[in-house]
C-alpha positions in Angstrom: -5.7 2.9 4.7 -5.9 6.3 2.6 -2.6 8.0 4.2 -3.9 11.0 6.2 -2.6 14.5 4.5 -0.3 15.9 6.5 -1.3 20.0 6.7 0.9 22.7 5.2 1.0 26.5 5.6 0.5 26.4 1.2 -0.7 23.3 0.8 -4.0 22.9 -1.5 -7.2 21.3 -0.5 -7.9 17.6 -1.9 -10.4 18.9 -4.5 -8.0 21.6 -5.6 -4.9 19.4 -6.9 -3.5 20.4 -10.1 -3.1 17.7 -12.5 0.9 18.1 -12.2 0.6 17.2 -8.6 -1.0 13.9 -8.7 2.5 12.8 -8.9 3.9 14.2 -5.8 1.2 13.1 -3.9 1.7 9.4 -5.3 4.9 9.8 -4.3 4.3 11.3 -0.9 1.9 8.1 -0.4 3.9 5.3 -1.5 6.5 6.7 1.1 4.2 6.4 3.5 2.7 3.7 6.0 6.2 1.2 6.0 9.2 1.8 8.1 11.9 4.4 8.2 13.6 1.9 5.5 11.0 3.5 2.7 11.8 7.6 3.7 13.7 9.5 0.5 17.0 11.3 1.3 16.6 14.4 -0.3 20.1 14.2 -1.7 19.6 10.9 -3.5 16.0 11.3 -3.9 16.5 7.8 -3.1 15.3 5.1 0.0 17.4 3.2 1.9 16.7 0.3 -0.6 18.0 2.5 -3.4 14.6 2.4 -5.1 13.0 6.4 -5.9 9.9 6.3 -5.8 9.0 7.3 -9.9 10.0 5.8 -12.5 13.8 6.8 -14.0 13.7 6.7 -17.5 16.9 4.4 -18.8 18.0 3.6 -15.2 18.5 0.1 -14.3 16.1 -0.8 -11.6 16.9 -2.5 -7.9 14.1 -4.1 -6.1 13.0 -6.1 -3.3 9.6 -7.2 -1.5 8.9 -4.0 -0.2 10.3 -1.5 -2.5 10.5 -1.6 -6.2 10.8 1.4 -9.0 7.6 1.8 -10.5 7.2 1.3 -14.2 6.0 4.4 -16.3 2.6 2.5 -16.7 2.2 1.5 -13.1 3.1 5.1 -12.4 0.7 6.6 -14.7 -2.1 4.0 -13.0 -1.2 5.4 -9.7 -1.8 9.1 -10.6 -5.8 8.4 -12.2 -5.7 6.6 -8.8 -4.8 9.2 -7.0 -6.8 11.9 -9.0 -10.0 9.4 -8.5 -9.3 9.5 -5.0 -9.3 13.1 -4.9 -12.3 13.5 -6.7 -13.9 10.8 -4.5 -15.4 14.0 -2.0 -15.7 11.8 0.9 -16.0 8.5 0.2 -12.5 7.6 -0.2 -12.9 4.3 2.0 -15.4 2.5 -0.1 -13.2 3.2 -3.2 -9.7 2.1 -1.4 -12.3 -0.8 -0.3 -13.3 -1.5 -4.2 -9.4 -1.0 -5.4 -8.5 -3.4 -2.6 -11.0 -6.0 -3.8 -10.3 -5.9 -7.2 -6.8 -6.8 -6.8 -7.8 -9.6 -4.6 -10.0 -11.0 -7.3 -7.3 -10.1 -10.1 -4.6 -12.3 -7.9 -7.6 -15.1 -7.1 -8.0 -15.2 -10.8 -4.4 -15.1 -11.7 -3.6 -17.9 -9.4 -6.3 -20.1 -10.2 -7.8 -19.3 -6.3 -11.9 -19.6 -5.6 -12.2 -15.7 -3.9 -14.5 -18.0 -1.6 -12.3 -20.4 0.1 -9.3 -18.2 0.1 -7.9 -15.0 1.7 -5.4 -12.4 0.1 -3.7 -9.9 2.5 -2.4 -6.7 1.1 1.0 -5.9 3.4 3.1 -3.2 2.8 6.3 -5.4 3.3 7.1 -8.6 4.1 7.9 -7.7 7.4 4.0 -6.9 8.2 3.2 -10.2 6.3 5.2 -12.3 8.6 2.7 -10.9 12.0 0.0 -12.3 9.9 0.1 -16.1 11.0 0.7 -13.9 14.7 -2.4 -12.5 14.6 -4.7 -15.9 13.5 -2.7 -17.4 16.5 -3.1 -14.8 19.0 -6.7 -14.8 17.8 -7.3 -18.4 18.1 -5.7 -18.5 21.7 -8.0 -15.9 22.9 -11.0 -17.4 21.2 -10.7 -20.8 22.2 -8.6 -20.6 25.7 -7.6 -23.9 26.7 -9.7 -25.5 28.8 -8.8 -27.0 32.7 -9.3 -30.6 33.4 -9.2 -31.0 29.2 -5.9 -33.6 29.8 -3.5 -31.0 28.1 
């Protein structure tokens, strides 16, 4: 989901964000939604994976499942993201929906996958990936209980 804006005493509305602040705000929301693993020390300006969270010109880049250094293009992509979002004036969810979806179908594609007999799931880190096969169990155990007398 859309991170919810946190309020501040100065802070602009949504529909008021300069065009220099679309990357603060990407950077505010890639921080967000993982585990304390992805906060930036203000010192560093760094997470605990060593990874900032906009791209460093010349700098050689660490990464890992969960948290890379954005490229200057993927970066760029993130702020007309970000700026479409704000624009969006309320219907943020179908467009996160749509973005969602596309990248679904780009992987699908990518992968040689029919979008119809298989199922992409966007995590933010491996560690949320692995409660996926959780879930479909839990799921299945509470749809189909077993059954007494069934000779298991």
């Amino acid at each position: 989901a859309i991170p919810e804006a946190e309020e501040e005493e100065d802070s602009q509305a949504p529909a008021e964000l300069a065009a220099n602040d679309e990357a603060e705000l990407l950077q505010k929301w890639l921080g967000q939604g993982g585990d304390d693993r992805l906060a930036i020390n203000p010192k560093t300006g760094m997470n605990k994976y060593n990874t900032p969270l906009a791209p460093v010109e010349g700098a050689i880049r660490r990464s890992s499942c969960t948290s890379n250094v954005p490229s200057k293009f993927a970066f760029d992509q993130g702020k007309r993201t970000v700026r479409m979002l704000v624009d969006a004036s309320g219907d943020q969810k179908t467009i996160y929906t749509n973005l969602a979806r596309k990248i679904r179908m780009h992987l699908c594609s990518v992968w040689g996958y029919r979008p119809d007999s298989s199922a992409i799931n966007l995590c933010p880190s491996g560690t949320d990936a692995e409660f996926i096969p959780l879930l479909l169990a839990l799921g299945r155990a509470i749809t189909n209980p077993p059954q007494e007398g069934a000779g298991g």
